[in-house]
C-alpha positions as CSV (number, residue, x, y, z in Angstrom):
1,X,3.0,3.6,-46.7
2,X,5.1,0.8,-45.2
3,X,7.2,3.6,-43.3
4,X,4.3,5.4,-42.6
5,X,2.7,2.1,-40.8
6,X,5.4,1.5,-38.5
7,X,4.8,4.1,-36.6
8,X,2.2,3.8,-34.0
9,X,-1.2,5.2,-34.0
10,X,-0.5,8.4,-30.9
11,X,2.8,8.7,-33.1
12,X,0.9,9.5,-36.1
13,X,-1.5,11.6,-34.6
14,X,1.1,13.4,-32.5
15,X,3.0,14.3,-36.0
16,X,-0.5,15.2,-38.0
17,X,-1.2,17.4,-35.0
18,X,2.2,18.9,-34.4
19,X,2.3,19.8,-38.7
20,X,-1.1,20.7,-38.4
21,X,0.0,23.3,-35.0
22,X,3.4,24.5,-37.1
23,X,1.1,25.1,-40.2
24,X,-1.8,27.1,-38.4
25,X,0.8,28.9,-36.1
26,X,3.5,29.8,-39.2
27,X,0.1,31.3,-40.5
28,X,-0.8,33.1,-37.1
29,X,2.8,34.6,-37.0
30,X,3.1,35.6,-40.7
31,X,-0.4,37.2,-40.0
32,X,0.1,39.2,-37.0
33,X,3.6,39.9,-38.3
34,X,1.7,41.3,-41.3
35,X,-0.9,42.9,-39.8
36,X,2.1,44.7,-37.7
37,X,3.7,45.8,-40.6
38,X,0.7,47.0,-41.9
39,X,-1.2,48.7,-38.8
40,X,2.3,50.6,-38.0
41,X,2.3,51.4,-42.3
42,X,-1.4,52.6,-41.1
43,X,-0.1,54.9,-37.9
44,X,2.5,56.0,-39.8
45,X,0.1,57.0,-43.0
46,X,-2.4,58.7,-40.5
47,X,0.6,60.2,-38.4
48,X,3.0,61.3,-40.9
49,X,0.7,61.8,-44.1
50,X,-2.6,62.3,-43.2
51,X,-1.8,64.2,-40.1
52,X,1.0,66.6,-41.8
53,X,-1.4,66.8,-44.7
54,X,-3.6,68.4,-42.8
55,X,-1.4,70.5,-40.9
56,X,-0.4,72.0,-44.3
57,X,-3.8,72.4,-45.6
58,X,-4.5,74.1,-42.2
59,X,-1.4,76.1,-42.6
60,X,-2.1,76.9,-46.4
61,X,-5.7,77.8,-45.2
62,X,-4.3,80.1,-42.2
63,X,-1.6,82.0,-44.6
64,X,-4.8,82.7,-47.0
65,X,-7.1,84.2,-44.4
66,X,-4.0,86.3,-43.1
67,X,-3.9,87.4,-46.2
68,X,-7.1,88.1,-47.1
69,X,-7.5,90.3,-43.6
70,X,-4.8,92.2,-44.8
71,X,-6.0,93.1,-48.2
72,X,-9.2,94.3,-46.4
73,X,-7.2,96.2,-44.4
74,X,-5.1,98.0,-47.0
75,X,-8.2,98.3,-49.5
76,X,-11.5,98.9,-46.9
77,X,-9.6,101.0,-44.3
78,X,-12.4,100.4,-42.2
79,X,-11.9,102.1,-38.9
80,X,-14.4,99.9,-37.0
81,X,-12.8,96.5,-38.7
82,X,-9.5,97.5,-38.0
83,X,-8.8,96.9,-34.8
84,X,-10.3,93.0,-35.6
85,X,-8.4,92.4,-38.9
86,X,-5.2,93.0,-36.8
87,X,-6.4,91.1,-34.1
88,X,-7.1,87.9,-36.6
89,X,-3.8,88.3,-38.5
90,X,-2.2,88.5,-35.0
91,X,-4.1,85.2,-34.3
92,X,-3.9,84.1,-37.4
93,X,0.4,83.9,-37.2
94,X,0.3,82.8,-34.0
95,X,-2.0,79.9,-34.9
96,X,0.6,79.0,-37.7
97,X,3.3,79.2,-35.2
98,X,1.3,76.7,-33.6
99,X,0.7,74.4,-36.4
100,X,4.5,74.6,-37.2
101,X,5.4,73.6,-34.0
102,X,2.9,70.7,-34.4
103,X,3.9,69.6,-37.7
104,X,7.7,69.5,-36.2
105,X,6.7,66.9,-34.0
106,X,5.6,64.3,-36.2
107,X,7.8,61.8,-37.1
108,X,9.1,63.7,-40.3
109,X,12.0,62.3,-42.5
110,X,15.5,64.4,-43.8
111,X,13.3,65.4,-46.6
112,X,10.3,66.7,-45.0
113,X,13.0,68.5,-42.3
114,X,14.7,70.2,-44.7
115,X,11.4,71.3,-46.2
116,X,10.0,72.7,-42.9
117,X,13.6,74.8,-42.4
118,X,13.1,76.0,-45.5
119,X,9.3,77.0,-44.6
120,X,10.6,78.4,-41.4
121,X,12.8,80.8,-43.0
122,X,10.2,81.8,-45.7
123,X,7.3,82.0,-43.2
124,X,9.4,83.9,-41.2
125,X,10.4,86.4,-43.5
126,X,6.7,86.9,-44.9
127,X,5.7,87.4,-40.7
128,X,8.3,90.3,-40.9
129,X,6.9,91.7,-43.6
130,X,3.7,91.4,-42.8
131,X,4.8,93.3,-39.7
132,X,5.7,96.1,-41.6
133,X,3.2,96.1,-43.5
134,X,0.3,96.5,-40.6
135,X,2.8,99.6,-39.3
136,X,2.2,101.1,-42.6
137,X,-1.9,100.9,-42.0
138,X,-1.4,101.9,-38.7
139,X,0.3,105.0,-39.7
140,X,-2.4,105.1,-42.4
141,X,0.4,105.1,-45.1
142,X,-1.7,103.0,-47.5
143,X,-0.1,103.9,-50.1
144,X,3.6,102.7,-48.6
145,X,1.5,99.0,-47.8
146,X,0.5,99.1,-50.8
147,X,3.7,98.7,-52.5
148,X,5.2,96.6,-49.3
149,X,2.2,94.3,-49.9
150,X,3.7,93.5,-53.3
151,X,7.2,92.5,-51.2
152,X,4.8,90.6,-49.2
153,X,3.3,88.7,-51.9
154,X,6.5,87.3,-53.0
155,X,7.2,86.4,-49.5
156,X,3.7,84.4,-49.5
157,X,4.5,82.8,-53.0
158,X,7.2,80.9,-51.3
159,X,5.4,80.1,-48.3
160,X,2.6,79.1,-50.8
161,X,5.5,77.1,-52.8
162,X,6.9,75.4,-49.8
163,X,4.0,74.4,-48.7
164,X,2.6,72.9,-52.2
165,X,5.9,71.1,-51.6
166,X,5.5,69.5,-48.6
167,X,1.7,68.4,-49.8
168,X,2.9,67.2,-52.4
169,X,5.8,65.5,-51.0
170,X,3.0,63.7,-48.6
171,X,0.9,62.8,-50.9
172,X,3.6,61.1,-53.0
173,X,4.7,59.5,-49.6
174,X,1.4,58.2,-48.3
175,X,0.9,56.7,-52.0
176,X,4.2,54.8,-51.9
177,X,3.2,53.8,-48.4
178,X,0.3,52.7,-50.0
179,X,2.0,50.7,-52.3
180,X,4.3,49.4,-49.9
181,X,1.0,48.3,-47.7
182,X,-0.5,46.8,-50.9
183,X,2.4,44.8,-51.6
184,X,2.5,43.6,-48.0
185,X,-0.6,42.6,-48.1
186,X,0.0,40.3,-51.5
187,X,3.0,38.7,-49.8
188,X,1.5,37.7,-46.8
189,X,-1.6,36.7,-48.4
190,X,0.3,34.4,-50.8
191,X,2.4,33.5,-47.7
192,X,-1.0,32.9,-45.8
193,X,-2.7,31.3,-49.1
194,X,0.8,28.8,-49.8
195,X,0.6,27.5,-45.6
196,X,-3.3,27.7,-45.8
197,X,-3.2,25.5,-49.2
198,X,-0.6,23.2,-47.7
199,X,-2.3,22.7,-44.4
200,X,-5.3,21.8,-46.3
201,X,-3.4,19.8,-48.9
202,X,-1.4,17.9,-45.9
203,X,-4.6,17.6,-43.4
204,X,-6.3,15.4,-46.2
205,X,-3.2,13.7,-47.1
206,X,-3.0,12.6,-43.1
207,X,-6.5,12.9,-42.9
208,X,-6.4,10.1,-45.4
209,X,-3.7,7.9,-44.4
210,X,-5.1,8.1,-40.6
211,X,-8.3,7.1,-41.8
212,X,-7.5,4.6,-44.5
213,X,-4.9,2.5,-41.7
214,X,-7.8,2.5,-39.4
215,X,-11.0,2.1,-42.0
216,X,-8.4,-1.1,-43.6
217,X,-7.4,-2.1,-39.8
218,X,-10.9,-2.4,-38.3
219,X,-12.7,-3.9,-41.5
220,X,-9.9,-6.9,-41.2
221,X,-10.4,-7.0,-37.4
222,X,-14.3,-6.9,-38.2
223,X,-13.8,-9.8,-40.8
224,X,-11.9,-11.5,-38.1
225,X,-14.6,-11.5,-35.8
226,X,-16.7,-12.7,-38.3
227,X,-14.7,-15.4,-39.1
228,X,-14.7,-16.2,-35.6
229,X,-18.3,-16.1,-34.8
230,X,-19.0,-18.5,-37.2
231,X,-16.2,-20.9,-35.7
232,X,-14.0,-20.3,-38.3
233,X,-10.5,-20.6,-36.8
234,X,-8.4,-20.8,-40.0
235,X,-7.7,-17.9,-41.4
236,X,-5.3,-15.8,-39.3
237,X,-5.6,-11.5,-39.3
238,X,-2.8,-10.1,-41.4
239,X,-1.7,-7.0,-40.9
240,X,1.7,-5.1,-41.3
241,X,3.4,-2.6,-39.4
242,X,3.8,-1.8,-36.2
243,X,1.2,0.2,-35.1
244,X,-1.2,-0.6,-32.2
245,X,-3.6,-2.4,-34.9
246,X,-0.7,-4.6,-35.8
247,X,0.7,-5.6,-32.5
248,X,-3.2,-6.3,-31.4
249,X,-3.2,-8.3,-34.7
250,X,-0.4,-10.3,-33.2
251,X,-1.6,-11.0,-30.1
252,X,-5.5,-12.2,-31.9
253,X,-3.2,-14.3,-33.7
254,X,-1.4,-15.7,-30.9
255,X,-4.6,-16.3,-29.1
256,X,-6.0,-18.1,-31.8
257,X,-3.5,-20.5,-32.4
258,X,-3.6,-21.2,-28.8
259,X,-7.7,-21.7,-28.9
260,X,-6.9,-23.7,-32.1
261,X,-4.4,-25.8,-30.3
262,X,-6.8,-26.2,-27.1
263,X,-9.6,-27.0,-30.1
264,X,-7.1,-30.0,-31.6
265,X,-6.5,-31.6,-27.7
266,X,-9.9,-31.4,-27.6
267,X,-10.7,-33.1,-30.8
268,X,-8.2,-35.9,-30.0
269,X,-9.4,-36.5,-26.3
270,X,-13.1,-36.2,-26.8
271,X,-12.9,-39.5,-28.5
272,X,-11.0,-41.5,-26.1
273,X,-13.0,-39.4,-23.8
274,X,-16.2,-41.2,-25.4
275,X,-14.9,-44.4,-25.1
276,X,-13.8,-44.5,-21.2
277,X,-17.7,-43.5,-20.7
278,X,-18.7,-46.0,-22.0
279,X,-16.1,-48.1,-20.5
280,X,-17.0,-46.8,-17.2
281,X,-20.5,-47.5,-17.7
282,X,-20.1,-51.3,-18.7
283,X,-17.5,-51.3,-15.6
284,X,-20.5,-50.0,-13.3
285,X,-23.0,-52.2,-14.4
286,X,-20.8,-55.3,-14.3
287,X,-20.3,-54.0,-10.7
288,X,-23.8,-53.8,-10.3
289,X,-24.3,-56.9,-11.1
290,X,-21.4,-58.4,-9.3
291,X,-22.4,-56.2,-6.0
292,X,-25.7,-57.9,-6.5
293,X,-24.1,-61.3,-6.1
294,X,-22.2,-60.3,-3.2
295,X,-25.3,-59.1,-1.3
296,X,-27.5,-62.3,-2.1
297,X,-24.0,-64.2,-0.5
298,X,-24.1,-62.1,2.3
299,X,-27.3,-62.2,3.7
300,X,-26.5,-66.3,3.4
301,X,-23.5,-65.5,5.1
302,X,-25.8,-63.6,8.0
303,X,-28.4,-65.8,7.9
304,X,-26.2,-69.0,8.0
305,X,-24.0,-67.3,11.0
306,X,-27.5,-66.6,13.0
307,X,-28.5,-70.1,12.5
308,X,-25.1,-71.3,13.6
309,X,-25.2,-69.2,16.7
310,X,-28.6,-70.8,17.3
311,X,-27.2,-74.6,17.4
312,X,-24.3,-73.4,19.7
313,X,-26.5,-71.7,22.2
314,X,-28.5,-75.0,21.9
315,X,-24.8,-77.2,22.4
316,X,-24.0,-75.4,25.4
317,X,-27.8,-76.1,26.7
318,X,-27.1,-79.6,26.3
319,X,-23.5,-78.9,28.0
320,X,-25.0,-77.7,30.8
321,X,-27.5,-80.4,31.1
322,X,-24.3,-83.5,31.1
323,X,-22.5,-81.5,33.8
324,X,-25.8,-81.3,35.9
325,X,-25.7,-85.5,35.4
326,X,-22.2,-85.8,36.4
327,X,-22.3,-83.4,39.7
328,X,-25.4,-85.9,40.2
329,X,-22.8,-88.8,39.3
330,X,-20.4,-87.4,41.9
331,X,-23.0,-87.5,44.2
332,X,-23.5,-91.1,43.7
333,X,-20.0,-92.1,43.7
334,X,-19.6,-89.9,47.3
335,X,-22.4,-92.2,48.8
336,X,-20.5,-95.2,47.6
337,X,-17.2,-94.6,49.3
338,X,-18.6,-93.9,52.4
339,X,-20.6,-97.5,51.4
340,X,-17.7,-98.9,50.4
341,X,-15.5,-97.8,53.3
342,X,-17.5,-99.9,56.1
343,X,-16.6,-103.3,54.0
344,X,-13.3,-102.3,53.0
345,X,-11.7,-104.7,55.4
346,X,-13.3,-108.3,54.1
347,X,-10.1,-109.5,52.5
348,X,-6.5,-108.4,52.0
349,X,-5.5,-110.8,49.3
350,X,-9.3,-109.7,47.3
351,X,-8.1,-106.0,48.4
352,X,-4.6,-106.5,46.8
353,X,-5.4,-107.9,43.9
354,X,-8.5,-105.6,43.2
355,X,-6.4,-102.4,44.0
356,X,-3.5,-103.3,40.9
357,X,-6.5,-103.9,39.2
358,X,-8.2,-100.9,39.8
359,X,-5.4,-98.7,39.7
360,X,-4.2,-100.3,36.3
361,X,-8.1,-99.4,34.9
362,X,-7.6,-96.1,36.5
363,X,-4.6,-94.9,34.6
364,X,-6.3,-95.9,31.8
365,X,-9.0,-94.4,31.9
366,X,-7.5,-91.1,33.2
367,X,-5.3,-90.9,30.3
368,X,-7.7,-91.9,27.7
369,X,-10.4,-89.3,29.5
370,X,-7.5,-86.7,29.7
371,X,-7.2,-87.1,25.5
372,X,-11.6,-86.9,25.4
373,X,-10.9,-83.6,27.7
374,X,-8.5,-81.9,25.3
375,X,-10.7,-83.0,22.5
376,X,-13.8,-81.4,23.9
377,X,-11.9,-78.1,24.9
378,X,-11.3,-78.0,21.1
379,X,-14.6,-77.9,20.4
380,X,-16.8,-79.3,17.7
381,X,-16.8,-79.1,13.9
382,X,-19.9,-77.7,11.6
383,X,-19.8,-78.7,8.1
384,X,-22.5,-76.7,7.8
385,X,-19.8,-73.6,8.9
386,X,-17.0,-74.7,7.4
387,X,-18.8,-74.1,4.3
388,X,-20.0,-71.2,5.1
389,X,-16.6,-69.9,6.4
390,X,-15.5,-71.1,2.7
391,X,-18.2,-69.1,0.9
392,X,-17.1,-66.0,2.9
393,X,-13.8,-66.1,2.1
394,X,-14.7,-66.3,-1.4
395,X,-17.2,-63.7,-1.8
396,X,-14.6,-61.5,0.7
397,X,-11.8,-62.0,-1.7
398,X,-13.9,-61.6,-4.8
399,X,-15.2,-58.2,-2.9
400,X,-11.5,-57.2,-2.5
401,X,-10.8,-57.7,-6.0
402,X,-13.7,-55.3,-7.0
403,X,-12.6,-53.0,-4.8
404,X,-9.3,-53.0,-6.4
405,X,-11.1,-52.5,-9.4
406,X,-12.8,-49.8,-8.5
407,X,-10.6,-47.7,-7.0
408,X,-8.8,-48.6,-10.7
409,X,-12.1,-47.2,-12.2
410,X,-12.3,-44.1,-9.9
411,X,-8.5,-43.4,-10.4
412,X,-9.2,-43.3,-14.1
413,X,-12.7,-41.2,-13.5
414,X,-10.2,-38.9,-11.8
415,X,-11.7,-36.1,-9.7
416,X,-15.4,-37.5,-10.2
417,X,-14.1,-40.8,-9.2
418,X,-12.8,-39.7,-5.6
419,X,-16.4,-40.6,-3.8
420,X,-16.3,-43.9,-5.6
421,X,-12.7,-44.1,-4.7
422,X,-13.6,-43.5,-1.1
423,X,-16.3,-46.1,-0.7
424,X,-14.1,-48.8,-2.7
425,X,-11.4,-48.2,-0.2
426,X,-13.9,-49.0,2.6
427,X,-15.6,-52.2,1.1
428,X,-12.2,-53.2,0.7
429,X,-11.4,-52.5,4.3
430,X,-14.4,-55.1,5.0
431,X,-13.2,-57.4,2.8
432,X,-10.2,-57.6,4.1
433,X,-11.4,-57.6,8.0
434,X,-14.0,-59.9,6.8
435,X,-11.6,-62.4,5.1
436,X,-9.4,-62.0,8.7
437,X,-12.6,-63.2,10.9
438,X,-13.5,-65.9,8.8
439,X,-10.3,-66.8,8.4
440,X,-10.6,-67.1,12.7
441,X,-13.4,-68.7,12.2
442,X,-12.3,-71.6,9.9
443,X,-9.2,-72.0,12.0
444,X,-11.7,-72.7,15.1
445,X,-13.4,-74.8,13.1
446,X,-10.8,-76.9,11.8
447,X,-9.6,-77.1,15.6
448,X,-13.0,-78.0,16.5
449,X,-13.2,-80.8,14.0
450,X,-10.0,-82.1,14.8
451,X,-10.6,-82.3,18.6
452,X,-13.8,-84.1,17.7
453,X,-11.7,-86.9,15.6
454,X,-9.1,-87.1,18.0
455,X,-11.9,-87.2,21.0
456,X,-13.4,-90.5,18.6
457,X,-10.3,-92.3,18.6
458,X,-9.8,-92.3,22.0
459,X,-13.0,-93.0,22.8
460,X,-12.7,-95.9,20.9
461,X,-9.4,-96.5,22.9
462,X,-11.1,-96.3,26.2
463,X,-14.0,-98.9,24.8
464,X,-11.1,-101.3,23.8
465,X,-9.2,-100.9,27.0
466,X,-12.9,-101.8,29.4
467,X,-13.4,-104.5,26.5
468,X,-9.5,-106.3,27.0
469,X,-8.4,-105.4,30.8
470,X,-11.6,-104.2,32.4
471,X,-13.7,-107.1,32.0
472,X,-10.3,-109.2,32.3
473,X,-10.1,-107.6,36.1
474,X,-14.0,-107.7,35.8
475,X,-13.5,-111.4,35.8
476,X,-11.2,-111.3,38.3
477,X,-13.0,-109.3,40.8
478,X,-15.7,-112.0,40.0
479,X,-13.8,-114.9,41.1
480,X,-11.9,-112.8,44.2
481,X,-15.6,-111.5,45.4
482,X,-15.9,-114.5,47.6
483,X,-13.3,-112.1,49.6
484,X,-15.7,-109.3,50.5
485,X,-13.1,-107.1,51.7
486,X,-11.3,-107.2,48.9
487,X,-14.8,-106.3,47.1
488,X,-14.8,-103.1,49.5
489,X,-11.6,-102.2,48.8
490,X,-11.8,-102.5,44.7
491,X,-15.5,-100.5,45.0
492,X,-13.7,-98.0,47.6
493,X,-10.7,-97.5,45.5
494,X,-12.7,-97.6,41.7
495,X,-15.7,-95.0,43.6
496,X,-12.4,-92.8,44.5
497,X,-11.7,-93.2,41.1
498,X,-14.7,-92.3,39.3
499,X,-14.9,-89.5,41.4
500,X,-11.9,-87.8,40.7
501,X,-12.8,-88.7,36.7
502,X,-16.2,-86.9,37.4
503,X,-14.6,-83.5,38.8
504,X,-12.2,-83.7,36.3
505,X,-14.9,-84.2,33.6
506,X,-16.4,-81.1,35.0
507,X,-13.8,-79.1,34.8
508,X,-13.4,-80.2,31.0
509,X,-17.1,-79.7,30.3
510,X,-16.6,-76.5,31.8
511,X,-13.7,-75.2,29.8
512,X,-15.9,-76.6,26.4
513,X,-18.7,-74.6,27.5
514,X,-16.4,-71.2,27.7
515,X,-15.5,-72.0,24.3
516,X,-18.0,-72.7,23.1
517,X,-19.5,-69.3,24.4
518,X,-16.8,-67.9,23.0
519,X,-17.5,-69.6,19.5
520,X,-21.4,-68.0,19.7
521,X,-19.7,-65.1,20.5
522,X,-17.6,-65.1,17.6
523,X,-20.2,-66.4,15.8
524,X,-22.2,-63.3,16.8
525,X,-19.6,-60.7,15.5
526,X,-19.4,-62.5,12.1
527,X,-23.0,-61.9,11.7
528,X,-23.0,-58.3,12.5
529,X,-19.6,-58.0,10.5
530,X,-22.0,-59.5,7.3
531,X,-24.6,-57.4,8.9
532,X,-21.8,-54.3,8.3
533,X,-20.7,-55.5,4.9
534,X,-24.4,-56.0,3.7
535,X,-25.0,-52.4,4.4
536,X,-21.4,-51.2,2.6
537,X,-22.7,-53.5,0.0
538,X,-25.6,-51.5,-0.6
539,X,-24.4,-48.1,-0.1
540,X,-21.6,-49.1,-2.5
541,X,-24.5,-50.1,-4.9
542,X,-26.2,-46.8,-4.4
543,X,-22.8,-45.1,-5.6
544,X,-22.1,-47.2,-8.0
545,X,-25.7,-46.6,-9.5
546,X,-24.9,-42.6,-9.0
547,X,-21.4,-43.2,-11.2
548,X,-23.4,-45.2,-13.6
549,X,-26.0,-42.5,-13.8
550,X,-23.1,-39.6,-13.5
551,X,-21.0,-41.6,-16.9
552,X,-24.1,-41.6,-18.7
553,X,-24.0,-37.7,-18.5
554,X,-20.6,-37.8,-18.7
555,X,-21.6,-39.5,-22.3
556,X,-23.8,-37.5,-23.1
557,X,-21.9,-34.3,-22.4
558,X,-19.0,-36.1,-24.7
559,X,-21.9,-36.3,-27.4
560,X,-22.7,-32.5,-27.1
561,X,-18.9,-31.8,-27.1
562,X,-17.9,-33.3,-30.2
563,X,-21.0,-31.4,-31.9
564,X,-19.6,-28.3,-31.0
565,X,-16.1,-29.0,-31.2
566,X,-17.1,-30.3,-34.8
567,X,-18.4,-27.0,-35.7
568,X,-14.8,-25.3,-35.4
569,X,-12.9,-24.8,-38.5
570,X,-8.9,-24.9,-37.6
């Protein structure tokens, strides 16, 4: 059996078939070998025995009626029947010569041959004298046939004996061949019974083993399936050999042990699988919750930014107002130097004394209105903004850090965390552009707040200078005013004065109004920028709901999972 089963199946069939063929076409050869034998036993029989048989009874009957027409002849001497009994004897002889010539040509052995020589001779010899014996009735010398018919006689005895010979030697011959044809036909149908006996005997025997390998192979293969249907993945299919049922054994083993390997990553993932669902889903709704925050401190942000552009649009109002006042200042001043320019020659020593006086205030007040200039171009300082500025930066940097967590999150969710991943990489992007601007912003402001400071001191400066040297040479002028030209020339030289300090103030109210259009402008951009991050901020909580929503599933397929997984038996 073990030999037998590693063959393969078309091997085994090819060898049951092949016997099977060798079996049935030993039997078609013996038989047609037999039959042969038996039909050329047959031609011979009919040829040789039956045929020759017949020629001699033929032959035997032939020499009788000769016979018989020449006793009527010798004893009815008939004159009318004459003439036909010779006729039918004359017949009669040459019909035997006929018949011998026939039986000559059959297939005759040494035997029979030396036979028909010596029937030949003897048939011969009783023609002769059968000759001379119709010569005597012709001569109607009965009397002389008479006694030559008792020669004649003898002469017919041994054509009568030779040919009770060659019957008899037939006979004898066709029963041998009879008995050669019946014991033929034992031998090949012992032959044909032995190969029909042994077909039958080795057909079942195949017949058997074909059907037993198969019935054994597919009722394990059946159980297998079995076992598989109802997730049983333990039990491996056994079988030996190396047929085709074996190697397809092999390879339902090798695809289970695979499927039971898959089934054991499976098993030890699902859990941790579980568990970074659920961490997913605490990660999304602490988002949520934090993304909340961050929207609430953004629409401050926005709203805080709008109100701040408000007061700046209001500041430059106001700017616009004091530099209407000071070209109406200039104006003034112009009238009094051309006032001051008719008097200017009252008195030299009031003039000389005025002018260093003058010019000394002058300096001073250019240099400390110079300082309230640079201060001004700096701009002014919000708390109000600074704070805000603060709280932007906060919320920006706490927004960047949750962005970093996300994409964290969405590089764990892997290829369901790519749209998450996407979005995070774009909140962060306005984090970090956010952070940038306010970070603008706060630097303005700090300028602005600095420039306000250093505007204060000097303006304290300038009050201390008019407070120890102006009223000092205001004092002065007093008690040189009884010199009216020096009066002109200090209000000619101090109107000069204030005028160029009005152009230049001016100019310096000018440049603080550009920045300070600059600032609303700024200003502005922050508030659409929060305007931008507000609406990230809620697309981001959209997603972010979506993941929360998508790990839930993703739980919930985890839970379905480990049922089934938990049904396999490895």
């Amino acid at each position: 059996m073990k030999f037998w089963s590693n063959f393969s199946v078309g091997k085994r069939l090819i060898f049951s078939y092949t016997l099977l063929f060798i079996i049935i076409a030993s039997v078609g050869i013996i038989g047609l070998k037999s039959l042969s034998k038996i039909n050329n036993a047959s031609n011979d029989m009919y040829d040789t025995d039956l045929v020759s048989t017949d020629i001699l009874h033929r032959l035997n009957e032939n020499s009788l009626e000769i016979n018989n027409n020449i006793l009527s002849l010798i004893y009815d001497r008939d004159e009318l029947m004459m003439k036909k009994l010779n006729d039918d004897i004359f017949k009669g002889f040459e019909q035997g010569n006929l018949l011998i010539e026939k039986y000559g040509e059959l297939n005759l052995d040494d035997y029979q041959k030396n036979e028909l020589s010596n029937y030949n001779e003897v048939y011969k010899d009783y023609k002769e004298k059968s000759d001379s014996l119709l010569k005597f009735v012709k001569e109607n010398n009965y009397d002389e046939a008479i006694l030559d018919y008792r020669k004649l006689a003898v002469s017919r005895s041994k054509v009568a004996a030779s040919l009770t010979k060659l019957l008899e030697y037939s006979s004898i011959k066709a029963k041998n061949e009879n008995i050669d044809n019946d014991d033929l036909y034992s031998k090949v149908e012992m032959q044909i019974t032995t190969f029909i006996i042994t077909g039958l005997i080795l057909t079942v025997a195949l017949g058997y083993l074909m059907t037993r390998n198969i019935i054994v192979s597919l009722k394990k293969i059946k159980n297998y399936a079995n076992n598989l249907a109802k997730y049983n993945f333990s039990e491996e299919i056994i079988l030996k050999g190396k047929d085709e049922f074996a190697q397809t054994a092999g390879a339902l083993n090798i695809a289970l042990r695979n499927v039971r390997e898959l089934i054991r990553i499976i098993l030890d993932n699902s859990t941790e699988l579980s568990a970074s669902s659920e961490e997913l889903a605490a990660s999304v709704q602490e988002i949520s919750s934090k993304l909340s925050f961050i929207n609430e401190a953004t629409d401050e942000i926005a709203t805080g930014a709008e109100q701040t552009n408000s007061s700046t649009e209001e500041f430059v109002l106001y700017i616009k107002k004091i530099n209407e006042n000071m070209n109406n200042l200039a104006e003034i001043v112009n009238r009094e130097v051309k006032k001051s320019i008719d008097i200017k020659m009252k008195s030299s020593k009031m003039m000389e004394k005025s002018e260093a006086s003058i010019q000394l205030s002058g300096e001073i007040y250019v240099e400390k209105n110079k300082k309230i200039k640079e201060a001004i171009e700096r701009g002014k300082v919000v708390k109000e903004i600074e704070g805000l500025s603060e709280s932007i930066v906060s919320i920006a940097s706490e927004t960047n850090l949750l962005a970093l967590n996300a994409r964290i999150e969405a590089a764990r969710a892997g290829e369901m965390g790519k749209g998450f991943s996407v979005v995070a990489d774009e909140v962060g992007k306005l984090a970090e552009e956010s952070i940038a601007t306010v970070s603008g912003i706060h630097g303005s402001v700090e300028e602005i707040k600095n420039v306000f400071e250093y505007l204060s001191e000097n303006s304290k400066g300038i009050l201390n200078y008019i407070e120890q040297n102006v009223k000092s040479d205001y004092e002065f002028m007093i008690e040189s005013s009884k010199s009216y030209e020096n009066d002109a020339k200090f209000i000619n030289e101090m109107s000069e004065e204030i005028s160029t300090m009005v152009k230049a103030i001016n100019t310096n109210i000018h440049n603080v109004s550009s920045a300070m259009i600059e600032f609303s402008t700024n200003i502005e951009k922050s508030k659409n920028n929060s305007s931008e991050i507000l609406n990230s901020i809620n697309e981001v909580t959209h997603e972010v709901e979506q993941i929360s929503v998508n790990a839930q599933n993703q739980s919930e397929l985890t839970l379905r999972l480990n049922e089934v997984i938990n049904k396999f038996n490895i």
